[in-house]
C-alpha positions as a printed NumPy array, in Angstrom:
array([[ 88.593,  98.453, 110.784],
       [ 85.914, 101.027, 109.433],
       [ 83.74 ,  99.89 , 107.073],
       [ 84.813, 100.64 , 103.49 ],
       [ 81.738, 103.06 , 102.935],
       [ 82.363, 104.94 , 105.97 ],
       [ 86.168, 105.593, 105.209],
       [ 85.156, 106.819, 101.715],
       [ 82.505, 108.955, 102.233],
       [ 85.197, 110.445, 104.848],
       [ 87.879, 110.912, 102.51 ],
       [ 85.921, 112.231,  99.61 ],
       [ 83.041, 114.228, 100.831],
       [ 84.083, 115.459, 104.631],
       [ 87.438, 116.722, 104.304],
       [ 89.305, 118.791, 101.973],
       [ 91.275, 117.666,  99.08 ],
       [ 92.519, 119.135,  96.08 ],
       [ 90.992, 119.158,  92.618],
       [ 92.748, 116.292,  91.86 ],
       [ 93.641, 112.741,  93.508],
       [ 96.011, 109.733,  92.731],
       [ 95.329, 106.103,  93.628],
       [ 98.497, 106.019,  95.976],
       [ 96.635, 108.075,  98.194],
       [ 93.769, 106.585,  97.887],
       [ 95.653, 103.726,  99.216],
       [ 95.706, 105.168, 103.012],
       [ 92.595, 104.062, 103.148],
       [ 93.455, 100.714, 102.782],
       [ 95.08 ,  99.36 , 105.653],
       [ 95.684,  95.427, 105.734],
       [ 92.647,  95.161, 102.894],
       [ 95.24 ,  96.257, 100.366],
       [ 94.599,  93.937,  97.377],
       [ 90.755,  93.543,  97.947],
       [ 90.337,  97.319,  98.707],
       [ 92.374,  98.834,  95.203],
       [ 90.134,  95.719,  93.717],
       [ 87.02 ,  97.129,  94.75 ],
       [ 88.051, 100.997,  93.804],
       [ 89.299, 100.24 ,  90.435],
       [ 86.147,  97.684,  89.691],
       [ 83.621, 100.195,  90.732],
       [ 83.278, 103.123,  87.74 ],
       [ 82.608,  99.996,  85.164],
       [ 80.63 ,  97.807,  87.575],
       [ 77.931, 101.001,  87.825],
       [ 75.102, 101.257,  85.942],
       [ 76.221, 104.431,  84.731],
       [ 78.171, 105.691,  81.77 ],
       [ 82.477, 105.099,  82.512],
       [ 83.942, 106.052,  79.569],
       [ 87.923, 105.106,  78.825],
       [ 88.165, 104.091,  82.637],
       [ 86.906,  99.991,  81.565],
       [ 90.241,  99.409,  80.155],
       [ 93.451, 101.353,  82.015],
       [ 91.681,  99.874,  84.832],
       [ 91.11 ,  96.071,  83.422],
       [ 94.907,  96.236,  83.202],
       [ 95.719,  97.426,  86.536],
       [ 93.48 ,  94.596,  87.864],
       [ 94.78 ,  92.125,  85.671],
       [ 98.228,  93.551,  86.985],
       [ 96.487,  92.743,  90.593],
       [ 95.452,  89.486,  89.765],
       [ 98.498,  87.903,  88.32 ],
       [100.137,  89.256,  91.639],
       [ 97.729,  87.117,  93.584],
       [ 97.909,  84.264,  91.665],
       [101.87 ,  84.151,  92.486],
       [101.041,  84.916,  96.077],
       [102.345,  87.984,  96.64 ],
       [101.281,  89.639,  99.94 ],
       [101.528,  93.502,  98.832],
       [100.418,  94.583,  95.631],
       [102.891,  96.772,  92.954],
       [101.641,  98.63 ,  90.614],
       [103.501, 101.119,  88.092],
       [103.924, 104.343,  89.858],
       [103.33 , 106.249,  86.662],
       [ 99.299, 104.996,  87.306],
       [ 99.703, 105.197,  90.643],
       [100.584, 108.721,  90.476],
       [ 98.589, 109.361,  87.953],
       [ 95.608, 112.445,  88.714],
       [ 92.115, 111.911,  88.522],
       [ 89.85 , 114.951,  88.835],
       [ 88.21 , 114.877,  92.724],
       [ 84.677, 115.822,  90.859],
       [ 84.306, 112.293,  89.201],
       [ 85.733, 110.147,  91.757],
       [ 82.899, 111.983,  93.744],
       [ 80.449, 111.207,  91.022],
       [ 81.134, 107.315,  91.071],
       [ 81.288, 107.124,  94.689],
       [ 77.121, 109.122,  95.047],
       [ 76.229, 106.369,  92.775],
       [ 78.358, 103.285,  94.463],
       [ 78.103, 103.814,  98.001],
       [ 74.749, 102.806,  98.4  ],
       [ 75.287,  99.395,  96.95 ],
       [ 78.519,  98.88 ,  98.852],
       [ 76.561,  99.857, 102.191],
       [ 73.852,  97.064, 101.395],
       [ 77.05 ,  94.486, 100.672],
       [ 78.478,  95.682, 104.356],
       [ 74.997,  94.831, 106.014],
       [ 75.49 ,  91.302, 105.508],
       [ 79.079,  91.062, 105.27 ],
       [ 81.304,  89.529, 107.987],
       [ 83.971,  87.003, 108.647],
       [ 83.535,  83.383, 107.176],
       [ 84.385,  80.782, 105.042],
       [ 87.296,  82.857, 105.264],
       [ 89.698,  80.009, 104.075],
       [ 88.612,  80.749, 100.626],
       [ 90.165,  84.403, 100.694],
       [ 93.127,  83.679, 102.804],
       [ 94.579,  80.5  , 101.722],
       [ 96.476,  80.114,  98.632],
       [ 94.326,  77.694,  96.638],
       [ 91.594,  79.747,  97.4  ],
       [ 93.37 ,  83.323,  96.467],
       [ 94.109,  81.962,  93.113],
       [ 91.107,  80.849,  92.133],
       [ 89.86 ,  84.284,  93.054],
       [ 93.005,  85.635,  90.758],
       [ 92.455,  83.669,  88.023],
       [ 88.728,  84.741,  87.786],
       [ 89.266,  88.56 ,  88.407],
       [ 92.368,  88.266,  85.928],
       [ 89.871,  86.474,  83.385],
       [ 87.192,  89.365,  83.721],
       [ 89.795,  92.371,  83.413],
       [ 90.429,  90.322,  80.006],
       [ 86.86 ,  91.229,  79.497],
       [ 86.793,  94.455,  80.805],
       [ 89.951,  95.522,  78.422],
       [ 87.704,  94.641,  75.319],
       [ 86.149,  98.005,  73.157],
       [ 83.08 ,  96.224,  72.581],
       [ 79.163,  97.358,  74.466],
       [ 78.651,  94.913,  77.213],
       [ 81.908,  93.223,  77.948],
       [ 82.842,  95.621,  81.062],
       [ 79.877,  96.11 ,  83.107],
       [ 78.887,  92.526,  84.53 ],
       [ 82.344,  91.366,  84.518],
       [ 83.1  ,  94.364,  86.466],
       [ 80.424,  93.756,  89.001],
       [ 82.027,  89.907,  89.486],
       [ 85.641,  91.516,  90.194],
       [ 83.867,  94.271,  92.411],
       [ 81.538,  91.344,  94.331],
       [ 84.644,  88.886,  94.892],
       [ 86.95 ,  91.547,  95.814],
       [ 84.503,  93.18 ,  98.382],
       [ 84.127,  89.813,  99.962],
       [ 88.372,  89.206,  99.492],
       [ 88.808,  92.558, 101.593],
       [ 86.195,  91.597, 104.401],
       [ 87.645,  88.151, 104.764],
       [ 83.983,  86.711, 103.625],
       [ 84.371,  83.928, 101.582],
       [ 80.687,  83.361, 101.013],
       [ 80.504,  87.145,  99.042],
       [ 83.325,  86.112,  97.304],
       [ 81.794,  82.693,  96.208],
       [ 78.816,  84.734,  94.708],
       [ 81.2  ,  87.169,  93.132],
       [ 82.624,  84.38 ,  91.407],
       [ 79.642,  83.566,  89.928],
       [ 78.819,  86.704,  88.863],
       [ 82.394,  86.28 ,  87.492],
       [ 81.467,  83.147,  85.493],
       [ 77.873,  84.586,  84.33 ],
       [ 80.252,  87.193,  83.068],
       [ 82.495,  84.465,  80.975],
       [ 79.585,  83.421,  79.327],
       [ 77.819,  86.991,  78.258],
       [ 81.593,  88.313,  77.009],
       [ 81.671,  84.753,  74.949],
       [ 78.25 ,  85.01 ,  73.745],
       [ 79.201,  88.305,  72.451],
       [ 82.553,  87.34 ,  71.236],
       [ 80.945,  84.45 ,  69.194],
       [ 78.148,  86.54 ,  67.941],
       [ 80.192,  89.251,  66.205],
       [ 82.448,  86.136,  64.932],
       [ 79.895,  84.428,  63.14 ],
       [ 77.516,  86.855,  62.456],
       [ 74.729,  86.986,  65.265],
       [ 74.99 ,  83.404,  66.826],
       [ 75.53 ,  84.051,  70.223],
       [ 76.697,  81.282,  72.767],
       [ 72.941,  81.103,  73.538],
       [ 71.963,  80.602,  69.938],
       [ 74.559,  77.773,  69.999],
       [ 73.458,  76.035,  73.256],
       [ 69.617,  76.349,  72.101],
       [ 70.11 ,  74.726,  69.225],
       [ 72.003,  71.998,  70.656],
       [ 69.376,  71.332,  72.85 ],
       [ 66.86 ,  71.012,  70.186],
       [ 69.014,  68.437,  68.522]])
C-alpha cells in the first residue's frame, strides 16, 4: 500500500476536486486500513496544535461510533450516511492536512509491521476500542483541554492500528491513558473548585 501521507497529499493537493468533499470519498483512500485510516482522519483536526473549532465533538461521536464497532468485532466500519455524506469545504481539509502531514510523515519513518497481534487479534482490537471509545468521551466534552491530547492518543493508536504496528499503537495507548488522567484532573478541578487530580495525588503523598 502507499503510505498514508503520500495518498493524501495526492488526493488533496495534486488533483482536482470540488469545493467541497464528504468522508465517503475520502474513504477510497482507504483500502484494507478502513477502521485505522477514518480513525486517523477524523482524530487529526483536534489532535493539531491548531485551533478546530465544532469539529472535537461530531467527530468524538463518529469515533466513539468506530470504537464500539471494534469492540464487537466488526470487520467493516458503518457509519450514518447522513455524516458520511455530509460536505466539508476542500479549503480546510487542506488547511489541517499542511499542518498534519508532516507529523504523520515522521510516524511513517519508523513505522512497519510488528507486534502486530496487538492490532489484529480480538483481545488486542478491543483494548484499542475501549481506549479510543474512552477518549472520544473526552473529546465530546465543551470544556479547554479535554480534546487535544486525547485526540493525539486516538490519532497515535489508530496510525499504528492501520499500519499493523502494534508497538505505535502501544504508545498511542499511553498517550490515551495520559489523556484519562488530564480530562479527570480537569473534570475534578471544575467539580470541587480548583483541586485537580494532581492536587489530590500530591497531597496524598504528603500524608
Amino acid at each position: 500500500m502507499a503510505k498514508l501521507s503520500n495518498e493524501l497529499q495526492r488526493y488533496f493537493f495534486e488533483e482536482e476536486r470540488p469545493a467541497k468533499v464528504t468522508l465517503a470519498e475520502i474513504l477510497l483512500l482507504a483500502q484494507e486500513r478502513i477502521f485505522g485510516f477514518l480513525l486517523v482522519i477524523l482524530s487529526l483536526p483536534s489532535a493539531l496544535p491548531v485551533p478546530a473549532p465544532g469539529y472535537s465533538t461530531p467527530f468524538g461521536i463518529l469515533i466513539f461510533l468506530l470504537a464500539i464497532q471494534l469492540i464487537a468485532g466488526a470487520k467493516t466500519p458503518w457509519l450514518p450516511k447522513r455524516m458520511m455524506n455530509q460536505p466539508i469545504q476542500l479549503t480546510t481539509v487542506q488547511g489541517f492536512l499542511k499542518a498534519g502531514i508532516p507529523w504523520l510523515k515522521r510516524i511513517e519513518a519508523i513505522a512497519r509491521p510488528r507486534l502486530n497481534y496487538i492490532c489484529t487479534t480480538l483481545p488486542g482490537r478491543v483494548t484499542i476500542g475501549i481506549a479510543i471509545a474512552l477518549m472520544a468521551i473526552s473529546m465530546m466534552i465543551p470544556i479547554p483541554g479535554t480534546n487535544t491530547l486525547p485526540a493525539m492518543g486516538v490519532f497515535v493508536t489508530s496510525f499504528g492500528l492501520s499500519e499493523d504496528d502494534g508497538a505505535i499503537s502501544l504508545g498511542g495507548l499511553v498517550m490515551c491513558v495520559m489523556g484519562a488522567v488530564l480530562t479527570t484532573s480537569i473534570l475534578l478541578a471544575l467539580i470541587w473548585g480548583g483541586s485537580s487530580l494532581l492536587d489530590i495525588i500530591k497531597t496524598w503523598l504528603g500524608r
